[in-house]
N, C-alpha and C positions, 0 to 999 in steps of 0.2 A: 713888464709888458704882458699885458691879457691878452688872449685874441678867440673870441668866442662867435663860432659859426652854429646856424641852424641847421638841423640834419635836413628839416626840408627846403632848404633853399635853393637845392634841384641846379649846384654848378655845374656846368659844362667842364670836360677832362682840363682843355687847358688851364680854365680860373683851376681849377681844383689840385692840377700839378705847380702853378704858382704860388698857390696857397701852403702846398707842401713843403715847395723849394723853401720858404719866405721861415716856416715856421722851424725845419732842419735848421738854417742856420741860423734864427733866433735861440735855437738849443745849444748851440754850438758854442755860442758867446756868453752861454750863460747868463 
């Protein structure tokens, strides 16, 4: 699983702490 974001796509904190959550535990699983 890829998951490639633009630096300019200018999310708001909550997209962007979602994104964080989503992508920690995408690490997590390996």
């Amino acid at each position: 699983m890829s998951v490639i974001l633009a630096e300019t796509a200018g999310f708001c904190m909550g997209v962007k702490r979602a994104v964080d959550l989503v992508l920690d535990i995408a690490q997590r699983k390996g």
